[in-house]
Structure formats: structure tokens, C-alpha cells
Steps between C-alpha positions, in 0.01 A plus 500: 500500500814632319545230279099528405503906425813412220377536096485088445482511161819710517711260722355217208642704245778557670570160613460373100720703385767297736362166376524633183879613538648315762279130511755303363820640717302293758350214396422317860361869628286512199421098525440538862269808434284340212475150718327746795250647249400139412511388897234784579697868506176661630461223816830588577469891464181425726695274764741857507286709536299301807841444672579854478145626600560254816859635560319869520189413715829281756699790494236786542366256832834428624526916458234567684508244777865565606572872407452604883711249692807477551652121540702259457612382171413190602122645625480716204554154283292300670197802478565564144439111456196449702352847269598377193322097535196654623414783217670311189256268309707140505234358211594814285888464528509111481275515149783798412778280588334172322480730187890605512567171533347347233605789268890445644410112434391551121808743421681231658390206304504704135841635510630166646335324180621763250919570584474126569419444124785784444745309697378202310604656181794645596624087636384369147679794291805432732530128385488581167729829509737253695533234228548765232763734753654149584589391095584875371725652780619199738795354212608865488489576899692155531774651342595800644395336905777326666448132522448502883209690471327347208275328771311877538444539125200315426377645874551880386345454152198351721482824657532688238261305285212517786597879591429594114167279509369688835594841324253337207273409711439835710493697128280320332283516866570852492391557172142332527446709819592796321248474247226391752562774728521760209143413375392463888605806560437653188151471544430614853691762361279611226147406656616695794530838307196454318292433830680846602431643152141365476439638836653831477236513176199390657578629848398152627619204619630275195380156492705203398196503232561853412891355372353190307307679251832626374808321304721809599615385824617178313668671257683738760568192702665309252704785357631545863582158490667481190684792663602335823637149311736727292591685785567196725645267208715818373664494882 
């Protein structure tokens, strides 16, 4: 009931502004995020909220059942059990359950695909960087290495080759999620305020209609956005 009474269009401002700002410090938080939107966000804010409406109705029965005797831990475990499996509704918690679990599948399956494709690059960029790192700096290393250890040149310039590729690899990753989650966030940012704007105006409830008939949200939105890549490129 807590979480219901809170200004929504607030939190959604609030939580752009962190897309906006912050998206591409985390790019597997923000992956994971966006691949939950597309695997059904509201089923799963649904499947919550059931579980945690069962939870109440268990605990408020358990409550009631128990709060006058005085047992055993083992009794009071055994009651509480017996309470909960006969005023929980099993359907209701196995559909939540089903819905968490193909959400959790889904995140699974899209960030397994995309930082395989970044590890992909980074192997490929190493190859190359290793050839290059292997002609320009292994005469020179040869030199000043004793000659019992040339053995662990060509092995450390492997290293260092596929260390500098993964670095790559996670910037230029970086990067792209920084720019999505600026103009992610950017937006939710700006059509946030103008449902609170809109509705502070008309005293009513502000329609997702209400914020299409106007190009100001974009334009807010994408300024924000343009804001947030400098910011997060700048650092």
C-alpha cells in the first residue's frame, strides 16, 4: 500500500535522471534492466505483487491462529504450516512464480547473447593487437630479458595484447550503453515532468495522449540526453 500512495511519475523522473547519468557505469544492470522490459516488466511487477499479497494474507492467518498458544517450536512450525497451505491460493503463486521465471529466463538468454558478442570482439581485437604488439615491442623486449626467460616473452605480450583488447572491448560496450541509457532515460525523464506539469495545469490525470500532442518532452528528453553522454563520456 506504501509503494502505491508514492508520486509515480516522480520515482520515473527520478529514476531517468539515473539512466540518464549513470546507464553506462553499468552496462549489464542497464542490459539486464532493458531485457526485463522486453520479457514483460508489468507480469513480473504483477507476479510481486501476488506473492506479496499471499505473504500478508499467510502471515496475518498464521497471526491469528497461533497468537494465544504457547508451544513448541516445533508445534508452532508445524501450525504455522498447516495455516499457511490452507489460506494461500497455490494457482495464484505458481502463475507468479511461472512469470519470474520466464522474466529471469529472458534476462538470462539476452545478456548471455550480447557480452558474448563483447567477448567475441574483445578475442578477435586480441589476435590482431597480438600480431602488431608481437612485431613492434618483442625485438626490443628480447633485448633487455635474460636469455633464460625469453620462453615468457611472447606469453606476456599475449597477455598484454588480450588485456588491452578486453579494455577495448568493455569501452566501446560502455560507450553504446551510455548513449542508449542517456536517451532511455532522458525521456522518461522529460515525459515524466510534463505528465506532472500537464497535471498540475489541468488538475487531472495526464494521459499518455495528453504528452503526444507535444514535441517538448522530446526536445527536453534529448537535451537531457545529450547532457548525460557528455557527462558519462567526460568521466
Amino acid at each position: 500500500s506504501f509503494y502505491r500512495t508514492l508520486p509515480m511519475d516522480g520515482l520515473i523522473a527520478q529514476i531517468g535522471l539515473v539512466y540518464c547519468f549513470c546507464g553506462g557505469s553499468y552496462p549489464t544492470l542497464f542490459a539486464a534492466i532493458q531485457a526485463a522490459r522486453i520479457s514483460g516488466l508489468q507480469d513480473v511487477q504483477k507476479a510481486v505483487s501476488d506473492l506479496v499479497d499471499e505473504a500478508m494474507i499467510a502471515v496475518d492467518a498464521a497471526k491469528e491462529e497461533i497468537k494465544d498458544t504457547a508451544k513448541s517450536a516445533r508445534d508452532i512450525f508445524s501450525k504455522t504450516t498447516t495455516v499457511v497451505m490452507k489460506n494461500i491460493d497455490p494457482v495464484k503463486i505458481n502463475r507468479a512464480c511461472l512469470s519470474l521465471y520466464t522474466a529471469w529466463l529472458g534476462v538470462s538468454i539476452v545478456l548471455e547473447k550480447e557480452f558474448a558478442k563483447t567477448i567475441n570482439h574483445a578475442i578477435t581485437l586480441g589476435e590482431y593487437f597480438e600480431i602488431i604488439i608481437d612485431k613492434l615491442l618483442a625485438p626490443p623486449v628480447y633485448l633487455v630479458v635474460p636469455k633464460g626467460y625469453h620462453r615468457w616473452v611472447p606469453v606476456g605480450l599475449g597477455w598484454i595484447s588480450k588485456g588491452i583488447a578486453i579494455r577495448l572491448a568493455w569501452r566501446l560496450q560502455r560507450i553504446l550503453t551510455t548513449c542508449t541509457s542517456a536517451v532511455v532515460g532522458g525521456l522518461m525523464f522529460s515525459r515524466a515532468v510534463m505528465r506532472m506539469l500537464l497535471k498540475e495545469r489541468n488538475r487531472t490525470k495526464a494521459s499518455k495522449k495528453d504528452v503526444d500532442t507535444t514535441l517538448l518532452d522530446e526536445a527536453l528528453g534529448y537535451a537531457a540526453a545529450a547532457a548525460g553522454v557528455y557527462v558519462q563520456l567526460g568521466d
